[in-house]
C-alpha positions as CSV (number, residue, x, y, z in Angstrom):
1,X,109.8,121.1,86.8
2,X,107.7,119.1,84.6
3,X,104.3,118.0,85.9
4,X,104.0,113.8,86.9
5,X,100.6,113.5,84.5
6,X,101.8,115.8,81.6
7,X,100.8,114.6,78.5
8,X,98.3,112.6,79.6
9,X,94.7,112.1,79.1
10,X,92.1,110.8,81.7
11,X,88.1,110.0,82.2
12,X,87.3,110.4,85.5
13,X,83.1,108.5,85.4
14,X,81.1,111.0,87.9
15,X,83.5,113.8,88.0
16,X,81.5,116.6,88.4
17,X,80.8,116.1,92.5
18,X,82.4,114.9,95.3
19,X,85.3,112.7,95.2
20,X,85.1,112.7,91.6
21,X,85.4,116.4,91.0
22,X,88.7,116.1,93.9
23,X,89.9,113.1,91.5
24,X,89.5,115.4,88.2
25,X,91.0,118.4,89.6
26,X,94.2,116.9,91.6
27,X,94.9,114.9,88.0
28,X,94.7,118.3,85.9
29,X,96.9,120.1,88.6
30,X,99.2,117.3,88.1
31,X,99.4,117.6,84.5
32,X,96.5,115.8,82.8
33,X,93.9,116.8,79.9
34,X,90.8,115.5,81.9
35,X,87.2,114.2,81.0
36,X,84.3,113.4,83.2
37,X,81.4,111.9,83.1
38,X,77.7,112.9,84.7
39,X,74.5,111.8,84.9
40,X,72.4,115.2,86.1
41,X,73.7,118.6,86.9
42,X,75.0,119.9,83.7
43,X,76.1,123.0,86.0
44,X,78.3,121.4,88.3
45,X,80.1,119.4,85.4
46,X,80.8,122.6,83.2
47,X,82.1,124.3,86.3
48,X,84.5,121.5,86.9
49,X,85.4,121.9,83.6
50,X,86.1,125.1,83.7
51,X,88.3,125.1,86.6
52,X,90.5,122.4,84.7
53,X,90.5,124.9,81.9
54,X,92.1,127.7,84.4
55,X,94.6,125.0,85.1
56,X,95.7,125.4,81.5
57,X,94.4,121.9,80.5
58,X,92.3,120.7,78.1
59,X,88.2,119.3,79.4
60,X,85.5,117.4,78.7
61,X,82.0,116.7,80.2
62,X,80.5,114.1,78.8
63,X,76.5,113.2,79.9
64,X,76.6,109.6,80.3
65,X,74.5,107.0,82.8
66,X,76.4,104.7,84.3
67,X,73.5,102.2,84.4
68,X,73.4,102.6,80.4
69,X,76.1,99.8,78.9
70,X,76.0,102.1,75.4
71,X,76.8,105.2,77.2
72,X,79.6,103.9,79.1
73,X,80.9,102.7,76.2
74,X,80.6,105.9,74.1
75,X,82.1,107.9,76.9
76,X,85.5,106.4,77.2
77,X,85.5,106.4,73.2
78,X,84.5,109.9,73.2
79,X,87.2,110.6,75.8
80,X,90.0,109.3,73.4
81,X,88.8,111.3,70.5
82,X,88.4,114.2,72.3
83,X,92.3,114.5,73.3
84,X,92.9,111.5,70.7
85,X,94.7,109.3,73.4
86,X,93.5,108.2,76.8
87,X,96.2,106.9,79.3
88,X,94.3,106.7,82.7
89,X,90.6,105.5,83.2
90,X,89.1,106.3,86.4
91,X,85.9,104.5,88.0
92,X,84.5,106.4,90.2
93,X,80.8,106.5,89.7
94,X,78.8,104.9,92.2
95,X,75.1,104.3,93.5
96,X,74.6,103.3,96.7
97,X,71.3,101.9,98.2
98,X,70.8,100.7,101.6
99,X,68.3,99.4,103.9
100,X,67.3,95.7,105.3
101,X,67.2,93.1,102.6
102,X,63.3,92.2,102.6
103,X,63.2,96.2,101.8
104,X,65.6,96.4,98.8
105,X,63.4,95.8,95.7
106,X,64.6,94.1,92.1
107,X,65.0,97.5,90.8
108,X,67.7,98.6,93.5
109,X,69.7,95.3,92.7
110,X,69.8,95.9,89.1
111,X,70.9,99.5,89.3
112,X,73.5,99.0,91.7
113,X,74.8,96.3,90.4
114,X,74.5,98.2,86.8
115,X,76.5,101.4,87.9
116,X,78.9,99.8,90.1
117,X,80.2,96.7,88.8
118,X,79.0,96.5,85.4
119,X,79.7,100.2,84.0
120,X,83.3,99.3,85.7
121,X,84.1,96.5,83.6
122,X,82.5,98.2,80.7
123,X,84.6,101.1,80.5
124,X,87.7,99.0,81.3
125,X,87.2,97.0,78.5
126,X,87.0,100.6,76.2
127,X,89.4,101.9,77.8
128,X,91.9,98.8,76.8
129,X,91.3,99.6,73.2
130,X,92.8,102.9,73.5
131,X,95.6,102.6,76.5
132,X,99.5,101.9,76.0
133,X,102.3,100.7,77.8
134,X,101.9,102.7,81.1
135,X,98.3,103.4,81.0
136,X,96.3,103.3,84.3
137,X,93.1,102.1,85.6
138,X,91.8,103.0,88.8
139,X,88.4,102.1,90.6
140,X,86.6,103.5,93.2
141,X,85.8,100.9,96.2
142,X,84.5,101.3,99.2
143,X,86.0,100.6,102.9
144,X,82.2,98.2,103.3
145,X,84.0,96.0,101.0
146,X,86.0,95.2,103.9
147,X,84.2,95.7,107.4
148,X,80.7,96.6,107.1
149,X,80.3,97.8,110.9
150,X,76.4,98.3,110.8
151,X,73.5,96.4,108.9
152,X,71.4,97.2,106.1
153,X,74.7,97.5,103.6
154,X,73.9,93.5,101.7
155,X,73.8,95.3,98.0
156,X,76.2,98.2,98.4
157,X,79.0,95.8,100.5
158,X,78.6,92.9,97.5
159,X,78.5,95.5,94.2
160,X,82.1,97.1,96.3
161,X,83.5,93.3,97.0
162,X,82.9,92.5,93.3
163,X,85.4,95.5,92.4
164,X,88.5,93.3,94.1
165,X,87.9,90.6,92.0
166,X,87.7,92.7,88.9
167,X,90.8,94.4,89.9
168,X,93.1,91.6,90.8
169,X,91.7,89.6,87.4
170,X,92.8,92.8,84.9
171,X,96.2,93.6,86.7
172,X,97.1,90.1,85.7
173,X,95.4,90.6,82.3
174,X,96.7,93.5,81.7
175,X,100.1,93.5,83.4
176,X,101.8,92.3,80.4
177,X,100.9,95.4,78.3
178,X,102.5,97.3,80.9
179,X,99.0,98.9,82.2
180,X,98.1,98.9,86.4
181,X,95.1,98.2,87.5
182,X,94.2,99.3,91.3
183,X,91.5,100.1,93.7
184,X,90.8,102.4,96.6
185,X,88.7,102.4,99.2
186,X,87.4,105.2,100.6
187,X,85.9,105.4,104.5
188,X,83.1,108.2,105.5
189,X,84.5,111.0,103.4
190,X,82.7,114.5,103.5
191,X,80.7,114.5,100.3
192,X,77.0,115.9,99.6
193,X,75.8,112.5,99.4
194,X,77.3,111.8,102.8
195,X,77.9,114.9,104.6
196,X,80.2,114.9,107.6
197,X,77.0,117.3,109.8
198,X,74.5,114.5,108.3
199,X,72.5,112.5,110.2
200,X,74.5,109.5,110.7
201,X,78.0,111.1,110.7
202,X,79.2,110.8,114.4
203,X,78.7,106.9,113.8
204,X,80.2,106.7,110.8
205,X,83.8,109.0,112.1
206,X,83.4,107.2,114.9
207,X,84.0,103.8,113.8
208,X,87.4,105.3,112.0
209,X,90.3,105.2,113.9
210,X,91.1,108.9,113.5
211,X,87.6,109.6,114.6
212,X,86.9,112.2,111.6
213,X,85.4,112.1,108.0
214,X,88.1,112.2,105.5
215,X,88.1,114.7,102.4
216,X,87.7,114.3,99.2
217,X,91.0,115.7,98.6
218,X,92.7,112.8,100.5
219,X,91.4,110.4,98.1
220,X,92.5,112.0,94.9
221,X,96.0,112.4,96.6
222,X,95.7,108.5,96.2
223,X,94.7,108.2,93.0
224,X,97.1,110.7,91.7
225,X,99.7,108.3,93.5
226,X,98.4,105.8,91.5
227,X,98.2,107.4,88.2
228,X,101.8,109.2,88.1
229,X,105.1,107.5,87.9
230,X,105.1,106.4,91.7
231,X,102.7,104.2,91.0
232,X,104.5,102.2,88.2
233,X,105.0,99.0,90.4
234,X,101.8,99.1,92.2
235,X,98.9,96.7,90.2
236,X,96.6,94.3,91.9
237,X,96.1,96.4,94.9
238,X,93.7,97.5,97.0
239,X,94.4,100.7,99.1
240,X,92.4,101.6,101.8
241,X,92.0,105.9,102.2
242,X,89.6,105.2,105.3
243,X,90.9,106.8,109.0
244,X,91.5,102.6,110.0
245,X,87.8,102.2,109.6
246,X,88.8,98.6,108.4
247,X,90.9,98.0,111.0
């Protein structure tokens, strides 16, 4: 049985942790040549890359900040030559920052604004040079751009909200060309950046309605949804993978 993604290439941005490293795995198991993009922990990418190698598929780390408009530029370009086509662009790199609003400084703005809705459209607009009819582009949300259920989330909620717009604006840009454009949102999900023992974590699963943290896993099972041929009449949307935290 042939594999959904075979023959296709991907860029997963942030792939070597976390819901990115469940996002570049699933998409290798399901067929694709993958590439990922970090920032710090040159160790962690190459062992992600490794593991996509055992898969019998063909990887790429790439070091690239997401707050750097060249290198988000360079990386999906770099992607492309690598496995000289690219047919699925995933955003997943993120930078969160909260706190009260008189506490979060010019700095914090810029860079979250930077990584998460700038590098976003940036590597969409690469990525367009080099996809084809039935090429993919997925985003990374967040379920605060649809309930934020406790203060101090202003900057992280608004860079997340900005991804709907983005995403509903290309799938009707891009529809034509036959490419999707989508967006999940992921609830409390058991990452190292938000572990489900941390210190906040029986809030967070308890504002879900199934009361738990999700895994990373359950996310890329989305994703991969998106990416394969299920997802060839799905554009425009925005799919929650939260426990009914935004219910």
């Amino acid at each position: 049985m042939t594999a959904p993604l075979e023959g296709k290439a991907a860029l997963v941005t942030g792939g070597s942790r976390g819901i990115g490293a469940a996002v570049a795995l699933r998409l290798a198991e399901d067929g694709a040549d993958v590439a990922l993009t970090f920032q710090s922990g040159e160790r962690a990418a190459q062992e992600i890359v490794d593991r996509i190698k055992g898969l019998g598929r063909r990887a790429l780390a790439v070091r690239a900040d997401s707050a750097e408009a060249t290198a988000v530029r360079a990386a999906v370009d770099e992607a492309a030559a690598e496995f000289g086509r690219l047919d699925i662009l995933v955003n997943n790199a993120g930078a969160g920052v909260l706190g009260p609003i008189a506490d979060i400084s010019s700095a914090d703005v810029d860079r979250v604004l930077a990584v998460n809705v700038r590098a976003p459209y940036l590597a969409a607009q690469a990525a367009v040079a080099h996809l084809r009819e039935g090429g993919r582009i997925i985003s990374i949300g967040s379920c605060m751009a649809e309930r934020v259920a406790f203060p101090g989330g202003s900057l992280y909620a608004m860079s997340k909200s900005a991804m709907t717009g983005m995403t509903k604006a290309l799938a009707r840009e891009l529809g034509p060309n036959g490419i999707t454009v989508n967006l999940v949102h992921p609830g409390p999900i058991d990452t190292d950046m938000n572990p489900a023992d941390g210190e906040s974590a029986e809030m967070q699963a308890g504002l879900t309605a199934l009361g738990r943290y999700g895994r990373p896993s359950e996310v890329a099972a989305t994703v991969a949804h998106l990416a394969g041929p299920a997802g060839d009449y799905i554009s425009g949307a925005s799919i929650a993978v939260d426990g009914g935290f935004a219910v």
